[in-house]
DRENMARSE-893510 format. One record per residue: residue number from 1; x, y, z of N, C-alpha, C in turn; residue in one letter. Coordinates in Angstrom, 1 decimal, always signed. Example, Ala and Ser with C-alpha at 12.3 -4.5 7.8 and 13.67 -1.06 7.14 Angstrom:
2
SITE    nr      n_u      n_v      n_w     ca_u     ca_v     ca_w      c_u      c_v      c_w   rest
SITE     1    +13.2     -5.7     +7.8    +12.3     -4.5     +7.8    +13.2     -3.3     +7.8      A
SITE     2    +12.8     -2.2     +7.1    +13.7     -1.1     +7.1    +12.9     +0.0     +7.9      S
This chain:
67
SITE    nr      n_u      n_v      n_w     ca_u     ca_v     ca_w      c_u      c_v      c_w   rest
SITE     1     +0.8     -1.2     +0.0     +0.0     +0.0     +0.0     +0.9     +1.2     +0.0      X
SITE     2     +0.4     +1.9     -0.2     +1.4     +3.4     -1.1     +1.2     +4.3     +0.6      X
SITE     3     +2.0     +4.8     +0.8     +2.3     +5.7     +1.9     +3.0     +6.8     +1.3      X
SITE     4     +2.4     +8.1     +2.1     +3.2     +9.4     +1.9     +4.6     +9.5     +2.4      X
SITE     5     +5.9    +10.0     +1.8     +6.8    +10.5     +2.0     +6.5    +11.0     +3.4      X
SITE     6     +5.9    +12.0     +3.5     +6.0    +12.9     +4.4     +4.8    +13.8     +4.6      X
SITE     7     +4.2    +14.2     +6.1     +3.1    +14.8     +6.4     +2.9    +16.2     +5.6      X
SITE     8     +1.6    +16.3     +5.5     +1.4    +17.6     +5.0     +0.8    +18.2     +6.3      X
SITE     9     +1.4    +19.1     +6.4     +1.1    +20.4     +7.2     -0.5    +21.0     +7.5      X
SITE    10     -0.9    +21.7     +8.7     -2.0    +22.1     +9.0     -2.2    +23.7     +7.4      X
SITE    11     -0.9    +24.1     +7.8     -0.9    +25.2     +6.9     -1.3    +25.2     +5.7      X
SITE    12     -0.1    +24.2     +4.8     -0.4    +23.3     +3.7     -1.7    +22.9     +3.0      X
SITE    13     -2.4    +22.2     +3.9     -4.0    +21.5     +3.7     -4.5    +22.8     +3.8      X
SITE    14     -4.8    +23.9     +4.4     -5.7    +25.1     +4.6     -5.4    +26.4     +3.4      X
SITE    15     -4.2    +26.2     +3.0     -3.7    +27.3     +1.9     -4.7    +26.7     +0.6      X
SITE    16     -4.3    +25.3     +0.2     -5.0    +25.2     -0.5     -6.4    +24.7     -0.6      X
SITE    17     -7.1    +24.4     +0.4     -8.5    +24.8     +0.8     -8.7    +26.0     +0.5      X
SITE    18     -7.9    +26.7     +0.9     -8.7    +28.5     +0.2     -8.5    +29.0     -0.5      X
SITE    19     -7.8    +28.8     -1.5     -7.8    +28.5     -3.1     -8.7    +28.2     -3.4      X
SITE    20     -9.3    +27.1     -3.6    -10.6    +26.1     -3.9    -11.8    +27.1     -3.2      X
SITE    21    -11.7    +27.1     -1.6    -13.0    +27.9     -1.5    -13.2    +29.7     -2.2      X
SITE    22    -12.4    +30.3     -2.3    -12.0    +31.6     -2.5    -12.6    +31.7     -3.7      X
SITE    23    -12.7    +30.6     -4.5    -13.2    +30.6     -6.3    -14.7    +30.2     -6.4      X
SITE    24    -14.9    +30.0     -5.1    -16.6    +29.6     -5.1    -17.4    +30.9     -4.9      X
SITE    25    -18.1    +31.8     -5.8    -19.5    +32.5     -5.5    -20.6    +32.2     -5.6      X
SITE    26    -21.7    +33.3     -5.1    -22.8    +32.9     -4.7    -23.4    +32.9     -6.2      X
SITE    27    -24.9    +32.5     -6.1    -25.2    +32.6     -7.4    -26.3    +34.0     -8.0      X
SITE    28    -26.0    +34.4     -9.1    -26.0    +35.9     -9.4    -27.8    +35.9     -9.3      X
SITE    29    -28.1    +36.9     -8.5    -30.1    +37.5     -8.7    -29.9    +38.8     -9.4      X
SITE    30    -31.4    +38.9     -9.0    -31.5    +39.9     -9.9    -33.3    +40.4     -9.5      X
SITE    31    -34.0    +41.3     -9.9    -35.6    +41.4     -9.9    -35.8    +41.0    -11.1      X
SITE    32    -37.1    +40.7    -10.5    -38.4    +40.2    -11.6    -38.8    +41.6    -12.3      X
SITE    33    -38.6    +42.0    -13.6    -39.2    +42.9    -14.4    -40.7    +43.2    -13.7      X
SITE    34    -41.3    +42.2    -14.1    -42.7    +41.8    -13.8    -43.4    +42.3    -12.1      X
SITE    35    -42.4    +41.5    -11.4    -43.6    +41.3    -10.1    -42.4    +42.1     -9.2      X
SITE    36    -41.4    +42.2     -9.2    -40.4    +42.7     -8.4    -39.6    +42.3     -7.5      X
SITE    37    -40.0    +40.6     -7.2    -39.2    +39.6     -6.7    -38.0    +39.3     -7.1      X
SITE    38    -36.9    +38.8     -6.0    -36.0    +38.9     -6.4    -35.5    +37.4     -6.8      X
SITE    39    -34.9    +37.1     -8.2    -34.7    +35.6     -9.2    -33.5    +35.5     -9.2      X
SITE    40    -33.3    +34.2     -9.7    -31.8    +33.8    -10.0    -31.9    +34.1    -12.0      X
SITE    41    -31.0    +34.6    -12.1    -30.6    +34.5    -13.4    -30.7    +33.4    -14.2      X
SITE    42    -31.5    +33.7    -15.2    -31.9    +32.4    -16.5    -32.9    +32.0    -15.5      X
SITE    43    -33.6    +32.3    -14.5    -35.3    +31.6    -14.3    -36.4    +32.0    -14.1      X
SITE    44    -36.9    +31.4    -14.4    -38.6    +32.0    -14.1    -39.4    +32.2    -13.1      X
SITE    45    -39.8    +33.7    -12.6    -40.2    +33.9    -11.4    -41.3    +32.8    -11.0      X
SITE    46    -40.7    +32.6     -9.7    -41.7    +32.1     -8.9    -42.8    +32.6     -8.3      X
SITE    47    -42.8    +33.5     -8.6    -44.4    +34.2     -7.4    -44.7    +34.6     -9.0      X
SITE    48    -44.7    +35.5    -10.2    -45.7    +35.3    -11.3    -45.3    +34.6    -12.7      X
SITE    49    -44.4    +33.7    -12.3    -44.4    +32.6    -13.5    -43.3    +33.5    -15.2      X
SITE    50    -43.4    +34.1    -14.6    -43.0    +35.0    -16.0    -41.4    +34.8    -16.2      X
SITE    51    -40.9    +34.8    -17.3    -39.5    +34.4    -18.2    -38.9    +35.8    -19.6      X
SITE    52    -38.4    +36.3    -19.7    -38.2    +37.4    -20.5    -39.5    +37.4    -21.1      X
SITE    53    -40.2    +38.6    -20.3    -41.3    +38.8    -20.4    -42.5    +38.6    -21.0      X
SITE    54    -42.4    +37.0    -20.8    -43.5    +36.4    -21.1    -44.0    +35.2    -20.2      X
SITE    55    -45.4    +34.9    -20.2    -46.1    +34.2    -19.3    -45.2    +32.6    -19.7      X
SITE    56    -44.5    +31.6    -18.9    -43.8    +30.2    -19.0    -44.6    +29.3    -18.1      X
SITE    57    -44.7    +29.3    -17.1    -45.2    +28.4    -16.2    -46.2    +29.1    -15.2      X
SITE    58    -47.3    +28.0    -14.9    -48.3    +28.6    -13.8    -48.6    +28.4    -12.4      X
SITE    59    -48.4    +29.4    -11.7    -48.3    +29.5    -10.2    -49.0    +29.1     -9.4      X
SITE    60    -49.1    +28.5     -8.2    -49.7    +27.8     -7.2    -51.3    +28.2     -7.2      X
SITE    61    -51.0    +29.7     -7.1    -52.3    +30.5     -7.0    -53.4    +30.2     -7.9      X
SITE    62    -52.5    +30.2     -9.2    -53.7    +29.9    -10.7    -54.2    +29.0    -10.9      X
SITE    63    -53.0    +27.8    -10.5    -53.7    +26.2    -10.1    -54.6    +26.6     -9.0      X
SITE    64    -54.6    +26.9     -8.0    -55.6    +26.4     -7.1    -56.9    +27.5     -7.7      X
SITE    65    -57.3    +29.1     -8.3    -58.2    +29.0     -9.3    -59.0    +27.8     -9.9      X
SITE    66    -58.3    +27.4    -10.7    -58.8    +26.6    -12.0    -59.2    +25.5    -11.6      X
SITE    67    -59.2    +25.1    -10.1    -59.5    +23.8     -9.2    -60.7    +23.7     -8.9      X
């Protein structure tokens, strides 16, 4: 079985942990044209369904209407 030369350091393991984490961001929002909720980029509002401004999918509310 393959064993390491030699320990790696507390410092070592944590420098490059924050490299790696340092390159992680959040993911970009933005408002809803529409209703003024705040979305993630590329989706379709959730409170009025809307997608470059036009009607895509229908909301809890409209379903339960049409019920």
């Amino acid at each position: 079985m393959a064993t390491p030369k030699s320990r790696v350091s507390h410092a070592r393991t944590h420098k490059r942990k924050s490299e790696w984490i340092g390159a992680l961001s959040t993911p970009e929002v933005t408002t809803c044209p529409h209703c003024g909720e705040v979305i993630m980029n590329y989706r379709a509002c959730g409170e009025c369904g809307y997608y470059r401004g036009r009607k895509v999918v229908k909301t809890a509310a409209e379903e339960k209407k049409e019920a």
